[in-house]
N, C-alpha and C positions, 0 to 999 in steps of 0.2 A: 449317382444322384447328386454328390457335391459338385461334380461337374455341371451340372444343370443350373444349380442355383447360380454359382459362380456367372455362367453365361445369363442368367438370368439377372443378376445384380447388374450387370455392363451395361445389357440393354436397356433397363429401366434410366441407368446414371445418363446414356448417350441420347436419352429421348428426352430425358429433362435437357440437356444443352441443347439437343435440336431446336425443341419448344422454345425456349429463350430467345437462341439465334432468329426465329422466326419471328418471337414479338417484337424483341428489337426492328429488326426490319419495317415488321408492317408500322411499328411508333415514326418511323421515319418516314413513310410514305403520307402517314396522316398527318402529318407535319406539314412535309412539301404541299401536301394538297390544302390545306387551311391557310398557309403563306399564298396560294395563289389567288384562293376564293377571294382575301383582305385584300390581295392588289387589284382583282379585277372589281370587286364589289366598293372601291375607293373613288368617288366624282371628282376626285381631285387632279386624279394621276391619268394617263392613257394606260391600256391591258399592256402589262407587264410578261410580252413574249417569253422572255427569260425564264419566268415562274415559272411557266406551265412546261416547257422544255424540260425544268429540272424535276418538276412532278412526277411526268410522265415517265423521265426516264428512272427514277426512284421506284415509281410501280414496276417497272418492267425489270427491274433488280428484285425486287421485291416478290414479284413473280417464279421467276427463276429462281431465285435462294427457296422459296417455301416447296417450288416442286421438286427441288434436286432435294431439299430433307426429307420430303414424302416419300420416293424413289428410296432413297436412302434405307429410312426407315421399312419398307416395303420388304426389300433382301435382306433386311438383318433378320426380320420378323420370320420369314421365309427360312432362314437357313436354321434359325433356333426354332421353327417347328419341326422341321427333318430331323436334328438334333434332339428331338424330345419323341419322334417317331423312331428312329435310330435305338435309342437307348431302350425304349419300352417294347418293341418288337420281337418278342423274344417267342422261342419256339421251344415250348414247355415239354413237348411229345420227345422229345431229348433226353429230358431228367425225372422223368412218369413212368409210372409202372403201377396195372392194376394189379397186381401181385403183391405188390407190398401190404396191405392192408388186410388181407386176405381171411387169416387169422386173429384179426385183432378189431373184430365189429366189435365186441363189447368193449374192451377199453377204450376203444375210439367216442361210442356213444357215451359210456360215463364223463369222457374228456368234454365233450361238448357240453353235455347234462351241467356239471359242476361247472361250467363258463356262465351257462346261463342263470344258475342258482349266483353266482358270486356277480353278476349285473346286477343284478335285483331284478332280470325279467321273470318272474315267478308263471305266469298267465302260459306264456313261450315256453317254460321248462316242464311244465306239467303237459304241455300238448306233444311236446317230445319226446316225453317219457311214455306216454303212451302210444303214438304211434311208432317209436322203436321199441317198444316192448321192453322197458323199463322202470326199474321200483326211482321211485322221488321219495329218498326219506323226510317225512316231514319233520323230523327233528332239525333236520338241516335248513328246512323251508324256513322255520318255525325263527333259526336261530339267524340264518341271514335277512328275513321281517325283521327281528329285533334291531340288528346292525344296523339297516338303512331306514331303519323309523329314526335309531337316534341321530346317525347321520344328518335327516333332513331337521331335526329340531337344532343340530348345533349351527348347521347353512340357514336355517329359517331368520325370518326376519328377527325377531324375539331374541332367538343366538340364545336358547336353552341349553343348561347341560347339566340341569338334573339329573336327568339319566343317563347318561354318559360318567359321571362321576358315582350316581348307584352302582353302575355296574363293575364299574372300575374298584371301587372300593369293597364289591362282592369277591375279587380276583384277584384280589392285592397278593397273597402268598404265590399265586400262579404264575404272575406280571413278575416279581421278587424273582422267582430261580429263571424264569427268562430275562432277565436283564432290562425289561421295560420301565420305561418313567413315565409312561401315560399318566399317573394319580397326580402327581406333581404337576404336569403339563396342563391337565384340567383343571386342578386346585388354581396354579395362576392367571390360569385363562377369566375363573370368574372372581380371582380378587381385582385383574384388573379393569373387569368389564365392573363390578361396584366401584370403582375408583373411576371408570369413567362417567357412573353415572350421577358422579357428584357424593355420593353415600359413603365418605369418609370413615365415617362410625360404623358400618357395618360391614365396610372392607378391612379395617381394622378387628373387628370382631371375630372374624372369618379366618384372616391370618391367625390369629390366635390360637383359634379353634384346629385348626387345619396343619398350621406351616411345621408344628411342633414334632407330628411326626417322620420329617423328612430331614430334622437337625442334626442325625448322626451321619450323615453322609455330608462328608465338606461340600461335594460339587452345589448341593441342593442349600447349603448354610450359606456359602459364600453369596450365591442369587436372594435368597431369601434377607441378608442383611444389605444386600444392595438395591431389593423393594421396597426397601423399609422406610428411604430417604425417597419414595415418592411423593410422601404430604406433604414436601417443603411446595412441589409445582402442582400442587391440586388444581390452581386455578389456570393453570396454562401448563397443560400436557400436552400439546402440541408443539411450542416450542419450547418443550424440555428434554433433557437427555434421554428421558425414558420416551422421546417420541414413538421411535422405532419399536416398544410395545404394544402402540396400537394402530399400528398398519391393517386393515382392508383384510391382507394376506392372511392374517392369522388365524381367520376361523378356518379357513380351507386347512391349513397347515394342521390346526389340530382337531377336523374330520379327519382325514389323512393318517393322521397320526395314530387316532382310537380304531379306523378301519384296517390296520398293519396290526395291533395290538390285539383286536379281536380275531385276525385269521391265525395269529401266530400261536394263542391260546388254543385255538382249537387245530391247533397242527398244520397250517393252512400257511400257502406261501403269500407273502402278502399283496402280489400282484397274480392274474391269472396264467397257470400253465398254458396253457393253451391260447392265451392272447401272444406270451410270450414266444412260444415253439410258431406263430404264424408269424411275428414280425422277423424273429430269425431269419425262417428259412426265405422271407419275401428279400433279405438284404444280401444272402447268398446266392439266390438265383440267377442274377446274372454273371456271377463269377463260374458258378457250375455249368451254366449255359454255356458260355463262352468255354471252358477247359474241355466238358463234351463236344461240344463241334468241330475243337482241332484236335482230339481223339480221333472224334470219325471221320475227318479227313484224312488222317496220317495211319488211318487203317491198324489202331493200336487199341489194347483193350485194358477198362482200369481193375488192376489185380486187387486191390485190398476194396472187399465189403463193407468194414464197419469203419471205416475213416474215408474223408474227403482227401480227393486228389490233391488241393492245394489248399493255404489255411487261408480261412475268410473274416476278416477283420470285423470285430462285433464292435458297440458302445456297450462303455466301461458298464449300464445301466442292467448287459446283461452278460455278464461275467461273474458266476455265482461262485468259482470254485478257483483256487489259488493256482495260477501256472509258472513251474519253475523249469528255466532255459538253460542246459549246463554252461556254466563259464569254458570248459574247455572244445567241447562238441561242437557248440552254441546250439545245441535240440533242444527242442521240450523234449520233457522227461513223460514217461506211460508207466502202467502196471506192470509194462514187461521191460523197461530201464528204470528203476524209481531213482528219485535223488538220496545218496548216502551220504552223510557227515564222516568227516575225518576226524579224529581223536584233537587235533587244533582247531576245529572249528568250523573248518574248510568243508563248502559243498559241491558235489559233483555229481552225475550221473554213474549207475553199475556199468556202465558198456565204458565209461573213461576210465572209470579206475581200475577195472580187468585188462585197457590196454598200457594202464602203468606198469602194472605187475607184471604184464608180459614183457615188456621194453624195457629191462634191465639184465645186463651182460653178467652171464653166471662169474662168482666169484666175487665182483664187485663190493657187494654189503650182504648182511647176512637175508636170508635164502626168504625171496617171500614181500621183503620191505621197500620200499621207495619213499621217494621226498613229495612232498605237495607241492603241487604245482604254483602256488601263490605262498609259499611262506618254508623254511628250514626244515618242517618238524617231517621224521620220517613218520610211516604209515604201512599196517599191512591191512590185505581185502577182510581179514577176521576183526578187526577192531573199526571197522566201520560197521553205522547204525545205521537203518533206513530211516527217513525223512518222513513223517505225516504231517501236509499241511492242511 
């Protein structure tokens, strides 16, 4: 796919020069020909042969330069379609199997169910549910309505967040052991939306009222004593330091914000599984494609089930779980090599440090110990701790 855009950037850059090359041209042709119309249309002068000589032969430059760019452009356009037919041509019946699913119609359908409940298509999830023959708790219904009502009143024109900060402040001990700052996040959103509406005295009021309880955490003290010098630019917050609080951006950011807060309260990831598990597998596909074809070309079969034949390079966006690479191996590490810590600090996989302890010549040091690879300190396999990251 980067490869596309990439040929996609060229072609767009080389058709803007085309274009140019070509206006210029034809500027010149209308040139020559407006020089000639003045000499012929002059009772002063005889028809200045010359002019139209050099007209003529401008158009006919001018001709051939615009059709050689067309031409041009023609094959590139041509090759970067095959190139986008190339790449998207993939032959699925490869990496398919209706066996896979087999056993798993119900978790499949809750999977979709719960996509459609976390869109907010509610109309669509209840017609689902019932034609696969599934329960829609309406607690769930009930509580993703509540989400995308207040969702639409903090994007709504108005940029309400009454209820966004009721709720918030219903869930403050919940939000607390999860690590959330949505309370704060809201509390500023509408001291500065009163501040921009001019209502000084009741932005002020409101800090008061509010900011007090977020004083014992420096990170939220430090912001909070450096909103405090915004009444000096009341009358130009725009060009004031504090501009960049009131960017466009920020109400999306803090939808966004309460919408991760609310799934995470209620145990919920805060993007969908199932949106996620299809862009995945839609960015591995053609890597799997591609490794199965010269599988069954080379008449070879892939032995391990529950791992991919080669690893497929994801965005950082969906990388939920910490991958550590042994410095010595250079593998990632699994359940069946995990990473151990050396008593210095030093990390390595079990499959390296079992082939430490094997690699030392009896006699040498006492029976059992070896040196770390990256530092003096000895080590045996019993004084290493497995790694949980």
């Amino acid at each position: 796919m980067d490869s596309l855009i990439r040929d996609c950037d060229k072609l767009a850059k080389h058709q803007l020069s085309s274009t140019q090359k070509s206006l210029n041209s034809i500027d010149l042709a209308l040139q020559a020909l407006q020089t000639a119309k003045q000499s012929i249309q002059t009772p002063s002068t005889v028809v200045n042969s010359e002019s139209l000589v050099k007209a003529k032969s401008q158009i006919d430059k001018t001709q051939t330069l615009v059709s050689d760019q067309l031409r041009e452009l023609y094959t590139n356009v041509s090759k970067y379609g095959k190139h986008v037919e190339k790449t998207f041509k993939l032959d699925l019946s490869v990496v398919s199997t209706s066996r896979a699913f087999e056993d798993k119609r119900l978790e499949l359908g809750q999977a979709v169910l719960q996509h459609f409940l976390r869109e907010g298509d509610f109309e669509l999830a209840r017609g689902f549910a019932e034609e696969a023959q599934l329960e829609v708790g309406e607690e769930a219904v009930e509580g993703f309505e509540e989400m995308y009502g207040i969702l639409k009143e903090i994007r709504g024109e108005g940029h309400v967040l009454e209820g966004a900060v009721r709720w918030a402040v219903q869930r403050r001990t919940e939000m607390e052991g999860l690590g959330l700052a949505l309370e704060f996040a809201l509390h500023r959103l509408r001291f500065l939306q009163l501040v921009e509406l001019g209502d000084a005295e009741a932005a002020l009021r409101y800090a008061r009222e509010w900011f007090p309880l977020f004083a014992h955490q420096r990170e939220h003290m430090d912001e909070i004593e450096h909103l405090m010098g915004i009444f000096i630019y009341a009358r130009r917050l725009q060009s004031s330091p504090y501009a960049a609080y009131f960017a466009k951006e920020r109400w999306d950011q803090g939808a966004r914000l309460f919408a991760a807060a609310f799934c995470a309260v209620r145990g919920l990831a805060s993007v969908s599984p199932l949106g996620v598990s299809v862009d995945a597998g839609a960015s591995a596909l053609p890597v799997v494609c591609k490794v199965q074809g010269l599988m069954r070309d080379r008449r070879v079969e892939w032995s391990q089930q529950n791992e991919l034949a080669v690893e497929v390079p994801l965005p950082d966006a969906m990388r939920f779980h910490s991958v550590f690479a042994c410095p010595v191996s250079k593998e990632q590490t699994s359940p069946e090599n995990p990473p151990m810590a050396m008593p210095c600090g030093h990390v390595v996989c079990r499959a390296s440090l079992e082939k430490l302890s094997r690699g030392l010549r009896p006699g040498t040091v006492a029976s059992g110990r070896f040196k770390c690879p990256y530092c003096p300190a000895m080590s045996t396999m019993a004084e290493a701790k497995k790694v949980h990251f």
